[in-house]
N, C-alpha and C positions, 0 to 999 in steps of 0.2 A: 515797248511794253511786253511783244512776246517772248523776246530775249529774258527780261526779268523774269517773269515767270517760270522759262525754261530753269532759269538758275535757283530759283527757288525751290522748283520741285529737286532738281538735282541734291541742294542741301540740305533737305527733307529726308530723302530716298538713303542719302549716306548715313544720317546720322540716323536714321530706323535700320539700317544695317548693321551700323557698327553696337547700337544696341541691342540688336538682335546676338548677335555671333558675341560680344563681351569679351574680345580680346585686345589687349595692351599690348604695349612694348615695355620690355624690362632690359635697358641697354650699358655695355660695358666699353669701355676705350682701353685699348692699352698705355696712352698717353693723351691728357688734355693741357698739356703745356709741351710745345718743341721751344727749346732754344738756336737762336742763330747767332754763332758766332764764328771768328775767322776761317774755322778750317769744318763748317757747314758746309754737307754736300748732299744734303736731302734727309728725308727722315720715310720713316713706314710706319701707319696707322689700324692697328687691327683694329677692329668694330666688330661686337661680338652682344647678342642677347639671347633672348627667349622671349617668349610668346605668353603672356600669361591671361587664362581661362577662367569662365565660373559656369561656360556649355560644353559639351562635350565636341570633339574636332568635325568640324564641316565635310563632306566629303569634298567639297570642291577645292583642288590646289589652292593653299596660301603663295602669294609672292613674296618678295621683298626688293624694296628700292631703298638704294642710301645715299645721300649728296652732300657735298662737302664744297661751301662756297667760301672765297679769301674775299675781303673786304669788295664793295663796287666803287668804281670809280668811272665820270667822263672823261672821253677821250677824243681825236680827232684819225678818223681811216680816212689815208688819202692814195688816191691810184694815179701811177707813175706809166707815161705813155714818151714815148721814141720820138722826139722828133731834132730832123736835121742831124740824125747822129747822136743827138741827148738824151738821155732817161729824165726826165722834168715832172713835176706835180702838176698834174692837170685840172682833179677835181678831189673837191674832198668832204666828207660827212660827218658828221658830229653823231656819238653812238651819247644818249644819255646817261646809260646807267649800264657794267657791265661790271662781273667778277674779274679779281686780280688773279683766281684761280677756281676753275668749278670742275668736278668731277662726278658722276653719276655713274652707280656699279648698281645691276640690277640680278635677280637670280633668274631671267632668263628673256629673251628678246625682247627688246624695250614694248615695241607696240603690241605682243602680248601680255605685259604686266600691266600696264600702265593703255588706259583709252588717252583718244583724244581731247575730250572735253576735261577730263582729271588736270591732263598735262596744261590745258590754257587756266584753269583753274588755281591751281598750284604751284604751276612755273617751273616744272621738274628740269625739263630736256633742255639742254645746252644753247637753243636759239629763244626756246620761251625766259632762260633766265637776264637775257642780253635785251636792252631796251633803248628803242631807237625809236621816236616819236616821228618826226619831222625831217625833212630832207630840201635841202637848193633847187628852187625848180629846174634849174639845168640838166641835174640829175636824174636818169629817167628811172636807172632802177636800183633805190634805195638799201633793198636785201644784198646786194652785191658786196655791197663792203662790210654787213655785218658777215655774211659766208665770209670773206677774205678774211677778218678779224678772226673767225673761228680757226681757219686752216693756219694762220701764223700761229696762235696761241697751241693748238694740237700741237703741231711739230717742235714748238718748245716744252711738251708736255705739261701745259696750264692749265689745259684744257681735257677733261679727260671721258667719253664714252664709255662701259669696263659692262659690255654685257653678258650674264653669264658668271657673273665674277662674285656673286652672294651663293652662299652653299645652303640649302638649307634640310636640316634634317628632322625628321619626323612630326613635320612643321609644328615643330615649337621650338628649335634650336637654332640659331642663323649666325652668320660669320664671315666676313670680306675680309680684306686688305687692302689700301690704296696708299700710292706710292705720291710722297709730294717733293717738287722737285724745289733745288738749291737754290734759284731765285726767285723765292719766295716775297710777298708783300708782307710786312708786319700789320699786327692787328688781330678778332678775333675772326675764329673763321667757323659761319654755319655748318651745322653738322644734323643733319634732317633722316629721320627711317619713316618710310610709310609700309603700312601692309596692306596690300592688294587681295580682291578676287574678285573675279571674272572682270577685271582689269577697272574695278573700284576704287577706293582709297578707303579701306574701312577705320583703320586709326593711325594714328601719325607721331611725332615722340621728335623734339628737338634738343641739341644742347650748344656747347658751343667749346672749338680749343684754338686757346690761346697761342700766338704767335709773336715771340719778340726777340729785339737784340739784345747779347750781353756783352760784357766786356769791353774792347774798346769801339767794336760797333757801336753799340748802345752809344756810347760817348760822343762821338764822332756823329751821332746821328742827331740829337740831342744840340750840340754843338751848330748843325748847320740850320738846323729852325730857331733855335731861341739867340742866336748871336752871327748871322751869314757874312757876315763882314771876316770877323775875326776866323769864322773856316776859311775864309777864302783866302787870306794871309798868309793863314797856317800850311793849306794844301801850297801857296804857292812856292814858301820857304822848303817845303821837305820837295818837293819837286826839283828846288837849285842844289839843294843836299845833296838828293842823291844823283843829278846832274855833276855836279863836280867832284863825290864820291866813285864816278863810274870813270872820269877826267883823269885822276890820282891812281886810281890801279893801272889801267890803262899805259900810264907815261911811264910808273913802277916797272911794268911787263916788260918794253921797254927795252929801257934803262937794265933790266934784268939779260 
C-alpha cells in the first residue's frame, strides 16, 4: 500500500511538472525505414528535434535521453564450466523478455539525467529494459546471466550505453547519432526521447522505425516460415551446387 502511494504521488508530482514547464518534443529522423539487403552492413540514425515552449526557459539544465529498442524476444543464457577437460552447459536461465537491439544515448551521465525511480518507472537503462521473472532454484544468482547477456550483446554492439552522446543547444535544439549494427533483427524498432530535469521525466515523445528485408533476403526469409520444407530442399540443393561447382574448377586447375 506504501509502495502505491509512493507511485502515485511520483505521477502526480511529474505530470504537475510537466504542466508547469509546458515543454514538448518536436522530433526528426533522418531515416524511419532501413532496408536490409545482401550487401547490408549497418546503417546510422540521426535523431534531431526541439523543444517546443508556451513559458519562458527554466533556469535549471534540460536533459535529454533517447532509446532505441529492436523487437523483444525470450531466450535461454546458459553458463559453460570445464570439466574433465570439457567446456559443457552446466546451468541455464530463461530471460523472459529482452531487445534484439537496445541503445540509450543520453546528453550527459546517465545517473545525473535520469533518477532511479524514473529509470524502474520507465524502463530506460539497459538492465531495466531486460526481463527476467524467475530462475531454477539451483541457480543461486539469477542477475548473472542477465549481466552475461549484457556483455555478449555489447561486444556485438546490440547493445549500446552512448553517454554524453545527445548535444544539446540552448536547450531547445537537441541531436545524437546512433550507429545500428549489420545483424540486425527485422521488425519495428521503439524509438523513445524523454526530457529531463533535476533527473525527472517532464515529457516523453515516441515513434517507431521500421526494419525489413528486401530482395532476395525478403524471399528467402518469407520462404523459410511459410513453406520450411521446401527451403530446406532448396538450401540443400544450392549447397551440392556449389559443392560440385568448387569439385569442377578444382579438377579444371588441374587438368590446367
Amino acid at each position: 500500500m506504501r509502495g502505491l502511494c509512493i507511485l502515485l504521488l511520483l505521477v502526480v508530482s511529474n505530470a504537475a511538472l510537466a504542466q508547469q514547464t509546458g515543454e514538448e518534443v518536436v522530433l526528426g529522423l533522418s531515416q524511419n525505414r532501413v532496408s536490409i539487403s545482401a550487401d547490408f552492413d549497418g546503417s546510422e540514425i540521426l535523431i534531431f528535434g526541439a523543444i517546443k515552449r508556451e513559458t519562458p526557459i527554466p533556469r535549471q539544465p534540460l536533459e535529454v535521453v533517447v532509446t532505441i529498442a529492436g523487437p523483444s524476444e525470450p531466450l535461454i543464457v546458459r553458463r559453460k564450466d570445464r570439466r574433465f577437460g570439457i567446456w559443457i552447459n552446466t546451468a541455464a536461465n530463461r530471460i523472459d523478455s529482452a531487445p534484439s537491439y537496445y541503445a540509450v544515448a543520453t546528453s550527459g551521465p546517465f545517473n545525473d539525467v535520469l533518477r532511479h525511480t524514473e529509470d524502474l518507472r520507465h524502463k530506460v537503462s539497459i538492465p531495466r529494459a531486460i526481463r527476467s521473472v524467475g530462475a531454477p532454484a539451483e541457480i543461486g544468482d539469477s542477475r548473472a546471466f542477465t549481466r552475461a547477456l549484457i556483455r555478449i550483446r555489447e561486444k556485438n554492439n546490440l547493445f549500446q550505453m552512448l553517454e554524453g552522446a545527445v548535444a544539446v543547444e540552448q536547450q531547445t535544439l537537441f541531436r545524437t547519432s546512433i550507429s545500428l549494427p549489420a545483424n540486425l533483427t527485422e521488425g519495428p524498432y521503439q524509438t523513445r526521447v524523454f526530457l529531463t530535469r533535476d533527473g525527472h521525466v517532464i515529457s516523453q515523445f515516441e515513434t517507431e522505425i521500421d526494419v525489413y528485408k528486401v530482395g532476395l533476403e525478403r524471399f528467402l526469409y518469407n520462404l523459410s516460415r511459410s513453406q520450411p520444407l521446401v527451403y530446406g530442399l532448396l538450401s540443400l540443393a544450392i549447397a551440392i551446387a556449389a559443392g560440385w561447382g568448387a569439385s569442377a574448377a578444382f579438377r579444371m586447375l588441374r587438368q590446367g
